[in-house]
N, C-alpha and C positions, 0 to 999 in steps of 0.2 A: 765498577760492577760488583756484585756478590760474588761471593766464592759458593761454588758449588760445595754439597754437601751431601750425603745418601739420602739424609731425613725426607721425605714428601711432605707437603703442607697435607696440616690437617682442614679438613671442610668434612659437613655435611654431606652425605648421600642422599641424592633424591632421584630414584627409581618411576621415570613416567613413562608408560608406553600402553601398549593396545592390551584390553582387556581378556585377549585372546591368550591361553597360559602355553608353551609350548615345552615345559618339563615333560611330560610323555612320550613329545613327538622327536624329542633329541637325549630319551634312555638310549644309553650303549648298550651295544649285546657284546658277548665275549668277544674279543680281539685278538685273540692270539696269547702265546706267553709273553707278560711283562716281568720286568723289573721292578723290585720292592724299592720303596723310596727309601733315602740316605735315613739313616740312624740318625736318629735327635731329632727331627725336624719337628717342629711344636706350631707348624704354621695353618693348621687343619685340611691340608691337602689331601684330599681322596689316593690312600698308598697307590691305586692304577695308574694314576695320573703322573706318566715319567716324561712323554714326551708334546711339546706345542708345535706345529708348522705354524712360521709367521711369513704370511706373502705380503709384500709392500709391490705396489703399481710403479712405482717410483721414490728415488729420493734426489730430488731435483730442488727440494724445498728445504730451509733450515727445521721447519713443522717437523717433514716424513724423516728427517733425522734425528730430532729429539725423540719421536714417536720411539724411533727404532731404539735407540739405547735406554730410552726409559724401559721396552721389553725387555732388553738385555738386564737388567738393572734388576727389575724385580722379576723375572721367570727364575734367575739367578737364587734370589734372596728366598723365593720358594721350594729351591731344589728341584724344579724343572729344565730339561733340556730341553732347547731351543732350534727348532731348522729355519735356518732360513732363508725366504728366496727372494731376489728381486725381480721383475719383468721389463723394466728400462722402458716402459708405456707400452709395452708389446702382450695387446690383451691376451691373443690366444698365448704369448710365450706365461704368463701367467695363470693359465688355464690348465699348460702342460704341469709346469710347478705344483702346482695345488693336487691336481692326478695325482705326480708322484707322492706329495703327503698319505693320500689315499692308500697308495699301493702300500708304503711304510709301515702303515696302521699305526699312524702316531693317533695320540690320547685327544686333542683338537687341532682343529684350524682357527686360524685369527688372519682375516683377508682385508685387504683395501684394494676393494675391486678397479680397476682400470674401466670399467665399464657396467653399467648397474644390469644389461640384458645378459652379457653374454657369460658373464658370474652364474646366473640361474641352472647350467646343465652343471656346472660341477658342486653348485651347493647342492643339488639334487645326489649329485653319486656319492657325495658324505655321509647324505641323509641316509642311502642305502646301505653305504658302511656302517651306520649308527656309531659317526663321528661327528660331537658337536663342531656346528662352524658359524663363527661370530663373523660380522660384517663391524671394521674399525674404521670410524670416522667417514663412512658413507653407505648408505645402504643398498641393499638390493631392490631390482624393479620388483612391484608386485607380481605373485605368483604363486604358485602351492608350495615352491620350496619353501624349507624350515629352515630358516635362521635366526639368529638374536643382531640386530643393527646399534651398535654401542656410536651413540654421535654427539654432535655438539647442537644446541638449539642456535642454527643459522639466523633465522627468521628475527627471535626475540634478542639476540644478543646485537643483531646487526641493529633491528630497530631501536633500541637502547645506546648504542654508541651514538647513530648520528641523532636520537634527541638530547644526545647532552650536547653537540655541536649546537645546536637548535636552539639550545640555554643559551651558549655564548655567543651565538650571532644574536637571540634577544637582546643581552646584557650590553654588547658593541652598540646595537642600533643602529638602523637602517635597513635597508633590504642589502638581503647578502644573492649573489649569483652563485648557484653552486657548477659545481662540475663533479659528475659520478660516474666512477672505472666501472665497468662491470665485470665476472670472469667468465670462465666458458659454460655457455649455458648448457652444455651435455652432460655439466655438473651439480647434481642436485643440490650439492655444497650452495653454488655461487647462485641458482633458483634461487635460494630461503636468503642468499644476501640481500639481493635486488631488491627482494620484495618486501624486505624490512627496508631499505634503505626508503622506498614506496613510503611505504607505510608513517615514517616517520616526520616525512615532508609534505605528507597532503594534509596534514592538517595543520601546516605551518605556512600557509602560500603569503600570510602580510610580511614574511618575514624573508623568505626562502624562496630564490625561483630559479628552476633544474634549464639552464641553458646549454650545459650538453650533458652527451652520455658517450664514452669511449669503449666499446667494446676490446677489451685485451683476451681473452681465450688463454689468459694464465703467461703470457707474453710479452715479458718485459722490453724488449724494441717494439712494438705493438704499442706499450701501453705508452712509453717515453713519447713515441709520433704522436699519439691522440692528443696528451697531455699539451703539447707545443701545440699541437693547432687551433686547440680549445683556447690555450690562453692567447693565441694572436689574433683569433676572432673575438675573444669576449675578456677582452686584458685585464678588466676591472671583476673578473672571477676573485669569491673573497671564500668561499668554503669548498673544499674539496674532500669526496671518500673514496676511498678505495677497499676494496672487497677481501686486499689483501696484502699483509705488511711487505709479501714477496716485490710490490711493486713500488714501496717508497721510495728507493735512490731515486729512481726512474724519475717520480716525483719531485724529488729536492734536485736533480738535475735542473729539470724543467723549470721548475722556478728559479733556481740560482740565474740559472741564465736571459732569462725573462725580469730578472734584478725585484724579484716578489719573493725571496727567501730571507724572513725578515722570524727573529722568535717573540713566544707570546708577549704582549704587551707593547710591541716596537708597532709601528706606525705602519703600515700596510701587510703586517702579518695576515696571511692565510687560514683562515680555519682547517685544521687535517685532521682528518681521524683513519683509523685503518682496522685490520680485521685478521687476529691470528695471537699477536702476541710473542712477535721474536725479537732477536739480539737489537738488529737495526731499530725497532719499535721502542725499546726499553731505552738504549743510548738516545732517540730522539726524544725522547719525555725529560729524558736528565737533563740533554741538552736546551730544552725549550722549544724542540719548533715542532713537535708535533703534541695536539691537543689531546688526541684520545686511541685507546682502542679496545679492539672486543676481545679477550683475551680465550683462548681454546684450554682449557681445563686437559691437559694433554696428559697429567699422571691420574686423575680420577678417571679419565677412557682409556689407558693402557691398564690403571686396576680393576675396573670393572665387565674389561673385555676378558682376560685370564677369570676373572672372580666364576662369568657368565661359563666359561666351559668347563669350571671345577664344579660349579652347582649345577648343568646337564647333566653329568657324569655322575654325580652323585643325586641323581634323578631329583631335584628337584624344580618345580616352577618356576616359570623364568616370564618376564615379557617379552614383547613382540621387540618393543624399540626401550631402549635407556639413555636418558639424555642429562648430557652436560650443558649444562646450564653458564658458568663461564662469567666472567664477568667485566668489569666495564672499567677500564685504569686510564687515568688522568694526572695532573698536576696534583689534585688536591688529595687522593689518597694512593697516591706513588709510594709512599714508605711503606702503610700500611697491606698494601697489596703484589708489593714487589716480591716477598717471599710465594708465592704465589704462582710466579709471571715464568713460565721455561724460558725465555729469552733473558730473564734477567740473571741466570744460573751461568754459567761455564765452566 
């Protein structure tokens, strides 16, 4: 693997979201006394701007961990102090967390709501403190609350992975059987999976044809069961996606065992693709048995969540939504894209 490094990959910014501006609606009013920011700092941070609440719904995930240390990494590098809380999936216990930010009068919030409704009253009581608060890598349900949603484009990154799968079951020939994990549908995340996953096989049917679908709700024994029964009914399964790299062992279990754990190019290899972009992802790419995946741009959505509450604060226009676009790693631009990959770091 890489050795990690501080550097961030440099990419492009591309800013898309609703044309609705909410710079106005997320100006601070005075807060209280702050602290002046650390002497030297050349980083264009607005001096109010001393402290961030970062609430994570969980870190259950290798993702919600990098997430979290990449905050640590660059709030650091900004001279911002960091609160932070986690909720262990316990919405209202992350409801009370965020409150306390409130009561603090820290300078923003930065949330991964555990839940897109029940988020709505306390982005609302921020809003009343005229404390910017960002929604990270998942948004809030529609509502009059004011937030900024910093995410990943689900939809287009998912339907892109599995049409490259879609190229090499072309390129193989034949009709392939797929099998597709889906995750928990109370997650807007794993919605925009599916429906790229959709999206990318209906216009492939001489090629592709979807003989099951395994519901996991993010639940790696969940997903390991489907995965084994899908292959004992339909053995000659030759492409398989999953929504999420969290469920590839589960994956290569199942096939190891099922004697269909074969790398690219060997003779009853599997088509695999996956969705996220971790350690287990990147080692299976080098290794050979896993084809592709959609990878989560996780340091352009930890900079551009922070970015999003220095430009509230400093009252300027913001969008509604900002998305990561993310992209799509394979065999063929592994080298070029591995700097890139947070899974490929440690």
């Amino acid at each position: 693997m890489k050795k990690t490094t501080n550097r961030r990959p440099t990419r492009s910014r591309t800013i898309i979201g609703s044309t609705v501006l909410l710079g106005l609606a997320l100006l601070p009013a005075g807060c209280g006394k702050r602290e002046t920011s650390a002497p030297g700092s050349d980083l264009g941070a607005p001096a109010a701007v001393q402290t961030i609440g970062v609430s994570f719904e969980t870190l259950q995930t290798e993702f919600w961990v990098a997430a979290l240390k990449a905050f640590e990494t660059e709030l650091a590098r900004r001279n911002i102090r960091m609160l932070q809380a986690v909720a262990d999936g316990d919405a209202n216990r992350q409801i009370e967390q965020v409150r306390n930010f409130i009561t603090r009068k820290v300078d923003g919030i930065i949330m991964v709501p555990k839940d897109a409704r029940a988020c709505i009253p306390v982005i609302k009581a921020a809003n009343a403190a005229n404390i910017p608060i960002v929604m990270f890598n998942r948004p809030a349900a529609e509502s009059d609350a004011r937030s900024v949603a910093v995410v990943a484009d689900n939809f287009t990154l998912a339907r892109d992975t599995v049409a490259f799968l879609v190229a090499q079951a072309r390129k193989a020939g034949g009709q392939h059987k797929a099998l597709h994990l889906i995750g928990d549908l109370g997650d807007i995340n794993a919605i925009g999976r599916r429906d790229g996953f959709d999206a990318a096989v209906s216009n492939a049917t001489d090629v592709i044809e979807v003989v099951a679908r395994v519901p996991t709700e993010w639940n790696n024994e969940k997903a390991y069961a489907g995965v084994v029964n899908a292959l004992q009914k339909h053995p000659d399964i030759r492409l398989i996606f999953t929504p999420s790299d969290l469920h590839l062992p589960a994956i290569a279990s199942a096939l190891r065992n099922a004697g269909k754990w074969h790398k690219r190019g060997e003779p009853g290899h599997v088509l695999l693709a996956g969705f996220d972009g971790d350690a287990t992802a990147y080692q299976m790419l080098v290794d050979g048995y896993l084809d592709a995946t959609g990878v989560q741009d996780v340091f352009f959505e930890v900079e551009a969540s922070i970015q999003a509450v220095l430009d509230a604060r400093a009252g300027k226009a913001l969008p509604a939504t900002i998305l990561d676009r993310g992209f799509v790693i394979h065999a063929g631009n592994l080298q070029e894209k591995a700097p890139r990959m947070w899974g490929a770091k440690k």
